[in-house]
ZALUMFI-941539 format. One record per residue: x, y, z of N, C-alpha, C in turn; residue in three letters. Coordinates in steps of 0.05 Angstrom, whole numbers, padded with zeros to 5 digits, always signed. Example, Ala and Ser with C-alpha at 12.3 -4.5 7.8 and 13.67 -1.06 7.14 Angstrom:
+00264-00114+00156+00246-00090+00156+00264-00066+00156ALA;+00257-00045+00142+00273-00021+00143+00258+00001+00157SER;
% end
This chain:
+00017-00023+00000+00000+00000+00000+00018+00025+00000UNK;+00015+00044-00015+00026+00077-00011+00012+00097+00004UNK;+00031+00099+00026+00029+00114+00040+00036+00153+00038UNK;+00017+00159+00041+00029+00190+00042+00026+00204+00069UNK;+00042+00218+00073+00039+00241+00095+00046+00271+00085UNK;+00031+00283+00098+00030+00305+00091+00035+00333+00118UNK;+00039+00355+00109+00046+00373+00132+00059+00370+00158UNK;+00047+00369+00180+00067+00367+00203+00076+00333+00206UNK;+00048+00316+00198+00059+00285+00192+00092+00275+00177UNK;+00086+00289+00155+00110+00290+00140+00133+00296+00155UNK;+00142+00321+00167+00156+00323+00175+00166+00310+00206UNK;+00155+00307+00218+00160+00283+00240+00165+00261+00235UNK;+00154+00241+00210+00166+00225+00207+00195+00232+00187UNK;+00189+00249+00166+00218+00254+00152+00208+00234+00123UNK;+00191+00233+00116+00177+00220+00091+00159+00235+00081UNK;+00154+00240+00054+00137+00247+00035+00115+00224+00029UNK;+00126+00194+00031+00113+00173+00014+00129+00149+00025UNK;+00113+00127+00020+00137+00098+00026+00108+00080+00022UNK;+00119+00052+00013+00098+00036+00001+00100+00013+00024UNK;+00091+00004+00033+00091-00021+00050+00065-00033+00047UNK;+00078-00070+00058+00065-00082+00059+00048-00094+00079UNK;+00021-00087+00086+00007-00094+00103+00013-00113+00129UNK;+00016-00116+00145+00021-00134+00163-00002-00149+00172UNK;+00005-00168+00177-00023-00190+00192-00041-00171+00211UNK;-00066-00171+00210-00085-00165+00229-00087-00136+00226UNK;-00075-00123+00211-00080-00090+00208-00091-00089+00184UNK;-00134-00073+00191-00148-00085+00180-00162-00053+00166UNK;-00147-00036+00186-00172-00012+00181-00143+00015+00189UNK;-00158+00040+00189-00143+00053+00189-00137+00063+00214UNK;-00152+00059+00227-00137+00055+00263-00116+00036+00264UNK;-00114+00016+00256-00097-00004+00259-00077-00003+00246UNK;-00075+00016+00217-00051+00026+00201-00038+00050+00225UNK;-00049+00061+00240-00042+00081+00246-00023+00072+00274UNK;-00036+00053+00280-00024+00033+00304+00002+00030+00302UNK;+00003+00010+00273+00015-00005+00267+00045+00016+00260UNK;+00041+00043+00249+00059+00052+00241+00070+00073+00261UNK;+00058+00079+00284+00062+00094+00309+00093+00078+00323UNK;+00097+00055+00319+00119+00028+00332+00134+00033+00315UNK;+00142+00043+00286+00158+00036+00269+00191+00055+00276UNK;+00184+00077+00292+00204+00089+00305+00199+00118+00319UNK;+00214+00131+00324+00216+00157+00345+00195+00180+00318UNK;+00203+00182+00304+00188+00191+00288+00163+00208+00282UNK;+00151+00171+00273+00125+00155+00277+00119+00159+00300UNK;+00125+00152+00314+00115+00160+00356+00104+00181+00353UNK;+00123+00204+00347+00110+00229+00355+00080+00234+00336UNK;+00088+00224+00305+00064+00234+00284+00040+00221+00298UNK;+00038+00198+00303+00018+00193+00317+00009+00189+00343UNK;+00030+00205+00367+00020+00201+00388-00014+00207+00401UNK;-00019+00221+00386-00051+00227+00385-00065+00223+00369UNK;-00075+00204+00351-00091+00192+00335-00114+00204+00331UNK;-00123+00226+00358-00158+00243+00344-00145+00268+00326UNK;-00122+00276+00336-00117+00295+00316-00101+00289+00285UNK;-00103+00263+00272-00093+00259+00245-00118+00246+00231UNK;-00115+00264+00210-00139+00251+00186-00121+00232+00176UNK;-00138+00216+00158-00137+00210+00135-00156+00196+00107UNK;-00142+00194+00083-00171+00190+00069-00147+00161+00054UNK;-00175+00144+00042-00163+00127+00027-00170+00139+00002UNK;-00152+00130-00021-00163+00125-00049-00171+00167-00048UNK;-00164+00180-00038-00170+00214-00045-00201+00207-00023UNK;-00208+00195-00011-00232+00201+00003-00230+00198+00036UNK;-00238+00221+00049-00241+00222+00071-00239+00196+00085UNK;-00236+00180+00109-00235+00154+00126-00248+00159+00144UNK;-00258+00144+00162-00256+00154+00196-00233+00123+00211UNK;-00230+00133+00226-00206+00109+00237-00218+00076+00236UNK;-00244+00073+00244-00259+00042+00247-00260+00046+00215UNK;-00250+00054+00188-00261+00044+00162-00238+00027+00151UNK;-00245+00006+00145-00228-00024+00137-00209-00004+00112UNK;-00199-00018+00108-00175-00005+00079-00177-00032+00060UNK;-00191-00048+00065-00194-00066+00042-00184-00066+00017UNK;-00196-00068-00001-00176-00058-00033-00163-00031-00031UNK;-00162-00011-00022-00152+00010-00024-00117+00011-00029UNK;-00109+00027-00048-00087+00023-00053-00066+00044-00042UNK;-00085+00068-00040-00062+00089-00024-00088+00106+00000UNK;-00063+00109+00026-00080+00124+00043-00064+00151+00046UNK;-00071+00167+00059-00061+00202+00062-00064+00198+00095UNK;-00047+00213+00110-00045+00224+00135-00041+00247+00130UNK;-00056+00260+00148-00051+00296+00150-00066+00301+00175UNK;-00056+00326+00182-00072+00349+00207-00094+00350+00199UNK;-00118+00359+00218-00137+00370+00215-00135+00403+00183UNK;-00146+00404+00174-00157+00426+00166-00174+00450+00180UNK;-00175+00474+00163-00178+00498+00171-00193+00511+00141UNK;-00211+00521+00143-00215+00527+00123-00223+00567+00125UNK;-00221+00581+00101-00228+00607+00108-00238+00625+00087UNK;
% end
């Protein structure tokens, strides 16, 4: 799956993009987010709070309990602001 991060995500971890491969039992996008929070010091920080990161699969909005089933790329980012 390709992963993107975006804005302050991006920069905490120090990635634009990286493709990985799913791991056993990580089923939805809470569990991507889990799953990639462990991967280092990083990751720790981008996700130490999981209500404050979006993301969408496939260009569409998620909420964390939505499976990632076929989906081929997900997005992490901050909340938005709009004006």
């Amino acid at each position: 799956m390709k992963i993107l991060y975006f804005a302050w995500v991006r920069e905490r971890i120090g990635l634009e993009a990286e493709e990985i491969a799913l791991p056993e039992g990580v089923s939805t996008v809470a569990d991507l987010a889990a799953f990639l929070k462990t991967r280092g010091e990083g990751y720790a920080h981008a996700f130490e709070n999981p209500r404050v990161v979006r993301a969408a699969l496939d260009r569409r909005h998620a909420r964390p309990d939505t499976p990632l089933g076929a989906a081929r790329e997900i997005a992490f980012f901050p909340p938005m602001t709009g004006g």
